[in-house]
VMD Tcl script that builds the backbone (N, CA, C; Angstrom):
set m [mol new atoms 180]
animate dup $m
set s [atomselect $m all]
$s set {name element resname resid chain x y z} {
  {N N UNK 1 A 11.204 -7.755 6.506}
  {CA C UNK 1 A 10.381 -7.901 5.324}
  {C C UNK 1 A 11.305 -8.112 4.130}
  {N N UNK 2 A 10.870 -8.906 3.399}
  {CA C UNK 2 A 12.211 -9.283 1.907}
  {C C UNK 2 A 11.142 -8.798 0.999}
  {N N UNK 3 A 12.368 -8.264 0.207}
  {CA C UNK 3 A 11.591 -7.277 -0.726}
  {C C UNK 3 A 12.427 -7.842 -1.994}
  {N N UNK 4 A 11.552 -7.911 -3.190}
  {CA C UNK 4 A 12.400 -8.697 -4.772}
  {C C UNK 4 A 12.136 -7.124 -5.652}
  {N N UNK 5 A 13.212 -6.862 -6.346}
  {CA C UNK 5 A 12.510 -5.864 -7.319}
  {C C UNK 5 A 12.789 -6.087 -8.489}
  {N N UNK 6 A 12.323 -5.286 -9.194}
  {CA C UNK 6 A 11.865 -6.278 -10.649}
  {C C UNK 6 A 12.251 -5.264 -11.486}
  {N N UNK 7 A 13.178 -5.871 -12.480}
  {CA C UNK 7 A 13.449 -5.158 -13.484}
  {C C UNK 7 A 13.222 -5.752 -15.138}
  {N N UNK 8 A 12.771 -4.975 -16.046}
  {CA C UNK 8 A 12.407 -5.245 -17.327}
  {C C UNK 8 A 11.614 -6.549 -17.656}
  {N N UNK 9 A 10.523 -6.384 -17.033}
  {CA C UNK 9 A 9.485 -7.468 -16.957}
  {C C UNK 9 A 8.008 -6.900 -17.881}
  {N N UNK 10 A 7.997 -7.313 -18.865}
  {CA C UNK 10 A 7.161 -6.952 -19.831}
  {C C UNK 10 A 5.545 -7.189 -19.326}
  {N N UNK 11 A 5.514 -8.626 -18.442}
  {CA C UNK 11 A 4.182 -8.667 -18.015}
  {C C UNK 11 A 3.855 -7.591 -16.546}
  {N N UNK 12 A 4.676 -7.383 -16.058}
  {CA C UNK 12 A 4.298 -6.597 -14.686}
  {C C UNK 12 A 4.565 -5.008 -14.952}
  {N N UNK 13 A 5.008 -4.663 -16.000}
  {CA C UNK 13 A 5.185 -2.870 -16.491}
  {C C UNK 13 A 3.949 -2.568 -16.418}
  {N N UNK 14 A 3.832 -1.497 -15.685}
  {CA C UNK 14 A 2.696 -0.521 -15.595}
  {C C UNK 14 A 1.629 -1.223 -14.033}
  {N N UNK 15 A 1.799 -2.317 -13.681}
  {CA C UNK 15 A 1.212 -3.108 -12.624}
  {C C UNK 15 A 1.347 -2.203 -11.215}
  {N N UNK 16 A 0.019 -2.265 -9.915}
  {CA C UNK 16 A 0.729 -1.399 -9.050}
  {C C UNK 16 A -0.431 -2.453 -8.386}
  {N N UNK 17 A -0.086 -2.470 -7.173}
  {CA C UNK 17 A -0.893 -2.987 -5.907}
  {C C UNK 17 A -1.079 -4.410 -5.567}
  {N N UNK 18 A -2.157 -5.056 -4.921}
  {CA C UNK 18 A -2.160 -6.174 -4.560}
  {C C UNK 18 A -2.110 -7.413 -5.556}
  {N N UNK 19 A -1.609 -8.232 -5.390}
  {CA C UNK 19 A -1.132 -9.821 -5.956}
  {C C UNK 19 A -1.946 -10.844 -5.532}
  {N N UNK 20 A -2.724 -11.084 -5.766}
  {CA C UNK 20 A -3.406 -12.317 -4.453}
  {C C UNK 20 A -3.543 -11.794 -3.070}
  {N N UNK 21 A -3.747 -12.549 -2.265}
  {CA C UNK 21 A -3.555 -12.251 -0.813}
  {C C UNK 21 A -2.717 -12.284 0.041}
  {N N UNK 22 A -1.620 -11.983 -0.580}
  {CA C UNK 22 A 0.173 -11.943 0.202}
  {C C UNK 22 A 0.860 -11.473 -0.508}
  {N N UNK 23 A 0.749 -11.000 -1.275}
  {CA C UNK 23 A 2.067 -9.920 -2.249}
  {C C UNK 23 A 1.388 -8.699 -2.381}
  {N N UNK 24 A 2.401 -7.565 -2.940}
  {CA C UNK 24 A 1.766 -6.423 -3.316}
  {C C UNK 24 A 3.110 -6.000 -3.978}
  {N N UNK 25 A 2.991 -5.015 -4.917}
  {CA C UNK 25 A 3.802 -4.255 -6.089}
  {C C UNK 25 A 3.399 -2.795 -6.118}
  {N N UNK 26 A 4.438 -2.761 -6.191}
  {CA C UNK 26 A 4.651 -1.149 -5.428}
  {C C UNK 26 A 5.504 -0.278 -6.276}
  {N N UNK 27 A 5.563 1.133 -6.810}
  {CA C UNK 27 A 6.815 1.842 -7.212}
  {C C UNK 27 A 7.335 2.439 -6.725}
  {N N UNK 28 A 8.504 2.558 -6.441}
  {CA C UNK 28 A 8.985 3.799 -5.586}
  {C C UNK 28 A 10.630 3.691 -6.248}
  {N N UNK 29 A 10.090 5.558 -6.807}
  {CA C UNK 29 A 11.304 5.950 -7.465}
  {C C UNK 29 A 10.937 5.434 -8.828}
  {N N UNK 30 A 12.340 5.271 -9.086}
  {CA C UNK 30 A 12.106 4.055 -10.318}
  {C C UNK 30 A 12.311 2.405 -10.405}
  {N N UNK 31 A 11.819 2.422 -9.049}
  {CA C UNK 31 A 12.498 0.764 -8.819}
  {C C UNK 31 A 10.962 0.540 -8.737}
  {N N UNK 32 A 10.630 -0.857 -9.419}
  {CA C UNK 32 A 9.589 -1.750 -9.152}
  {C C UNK 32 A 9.418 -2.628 -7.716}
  {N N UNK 33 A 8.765 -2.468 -6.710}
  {CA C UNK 33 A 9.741 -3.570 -5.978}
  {C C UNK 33 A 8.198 -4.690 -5.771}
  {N N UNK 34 A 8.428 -5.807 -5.408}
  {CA C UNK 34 A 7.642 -6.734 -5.086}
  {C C UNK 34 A 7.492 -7.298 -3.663}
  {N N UNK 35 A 6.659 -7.510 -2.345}
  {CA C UNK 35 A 6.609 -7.157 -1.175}
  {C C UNK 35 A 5.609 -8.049 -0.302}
  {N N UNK 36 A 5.236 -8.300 1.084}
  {CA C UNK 36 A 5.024 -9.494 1.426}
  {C C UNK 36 A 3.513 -8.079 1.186}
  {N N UNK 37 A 2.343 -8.631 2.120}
  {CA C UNK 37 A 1.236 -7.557 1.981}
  {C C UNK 37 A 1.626 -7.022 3.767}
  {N N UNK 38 A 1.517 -5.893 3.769}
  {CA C UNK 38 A 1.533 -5.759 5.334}
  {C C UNK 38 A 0.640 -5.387 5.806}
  {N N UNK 39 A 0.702 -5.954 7.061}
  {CA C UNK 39 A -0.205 -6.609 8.354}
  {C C UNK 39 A -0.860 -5.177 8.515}
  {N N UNK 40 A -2.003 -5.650 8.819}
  {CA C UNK 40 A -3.529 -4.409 9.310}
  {C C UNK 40 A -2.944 -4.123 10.147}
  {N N UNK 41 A -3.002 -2.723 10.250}
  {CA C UNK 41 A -2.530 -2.023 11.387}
  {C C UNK 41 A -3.536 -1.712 12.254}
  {N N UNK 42 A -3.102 -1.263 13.773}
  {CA C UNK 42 A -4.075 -1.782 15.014}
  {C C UNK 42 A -5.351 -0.824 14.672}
  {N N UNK 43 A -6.339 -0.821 15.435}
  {CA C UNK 43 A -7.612 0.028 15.408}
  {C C UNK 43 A -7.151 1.135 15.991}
  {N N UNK 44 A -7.907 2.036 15.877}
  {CA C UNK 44 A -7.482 3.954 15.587}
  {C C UNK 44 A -8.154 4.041 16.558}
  {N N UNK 45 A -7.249 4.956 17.336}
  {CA C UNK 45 A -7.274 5.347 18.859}
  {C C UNK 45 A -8.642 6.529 18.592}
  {N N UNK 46 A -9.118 6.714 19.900}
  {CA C UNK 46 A -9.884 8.224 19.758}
  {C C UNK 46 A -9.571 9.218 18.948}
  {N N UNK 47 A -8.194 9.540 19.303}
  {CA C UNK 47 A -7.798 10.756 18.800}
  {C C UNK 47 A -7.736 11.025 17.442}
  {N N UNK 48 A -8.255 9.724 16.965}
  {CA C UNK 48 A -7.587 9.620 15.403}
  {C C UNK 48 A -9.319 9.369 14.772}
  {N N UNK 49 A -9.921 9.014 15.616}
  {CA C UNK 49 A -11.273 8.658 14.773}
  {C C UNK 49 A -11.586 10.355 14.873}
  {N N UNK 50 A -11.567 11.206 15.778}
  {CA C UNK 50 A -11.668 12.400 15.872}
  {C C UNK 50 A -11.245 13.057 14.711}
  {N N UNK 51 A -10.294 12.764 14.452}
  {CA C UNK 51 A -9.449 13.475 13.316}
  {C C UNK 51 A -10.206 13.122 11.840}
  {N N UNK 52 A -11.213 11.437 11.872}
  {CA C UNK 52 A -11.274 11.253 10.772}
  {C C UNK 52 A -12.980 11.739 10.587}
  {N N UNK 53 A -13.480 12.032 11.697}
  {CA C UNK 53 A -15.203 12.302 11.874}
  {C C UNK 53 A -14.857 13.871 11.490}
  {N N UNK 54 A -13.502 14.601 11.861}
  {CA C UNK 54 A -13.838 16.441 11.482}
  {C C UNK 54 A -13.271 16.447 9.627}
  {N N UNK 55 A -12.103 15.305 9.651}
  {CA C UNK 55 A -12.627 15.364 7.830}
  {C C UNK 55 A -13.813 15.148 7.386}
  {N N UNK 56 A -14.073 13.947 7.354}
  {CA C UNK 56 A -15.671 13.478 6.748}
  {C C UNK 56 A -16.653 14.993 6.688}
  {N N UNK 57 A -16.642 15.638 8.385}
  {CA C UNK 57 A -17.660 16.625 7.867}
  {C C UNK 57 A -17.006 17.405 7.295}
  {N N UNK 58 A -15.945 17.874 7.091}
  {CA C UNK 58 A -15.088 19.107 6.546}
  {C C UNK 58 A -15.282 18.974 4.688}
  {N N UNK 59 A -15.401 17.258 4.543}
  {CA C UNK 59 A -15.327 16.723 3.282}
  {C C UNK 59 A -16.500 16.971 2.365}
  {N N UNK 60 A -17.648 17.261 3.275}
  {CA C UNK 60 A -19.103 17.204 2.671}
  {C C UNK 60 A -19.734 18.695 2.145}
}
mol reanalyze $m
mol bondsrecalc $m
mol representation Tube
mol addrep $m
């Protein structure tokens, strides 16, 4: 993944998240960095929808 980071850019200060539909801007630390968008990750196994059905009710 190539990553650009951005320094003292008056239009992108304070900017965080998606760019269109292939970039994204991100902070971490104090570095700005600029980033491809990454790929959907696979569908959630049992064990994990489990995990997300006892939040939901835990949530309510």
């Amino acid at each position: 993944m190539e990553m650009s980071l951005i320094k003292n850019n008056i239009l992108l200060r304070g900017v965080r998240g998606l760019l269109g539909d292939t970039d994204v801007i991100r902070k971490t630390g104090n570095q700005l960095q600029m980033a491809n968008k990454p790929d959907r990750r696979a569908k959630a196994t049992p064990a994990q929808l489990a995990v997300q059905e006892k939040f939901l009710l835990a949530a309510q």
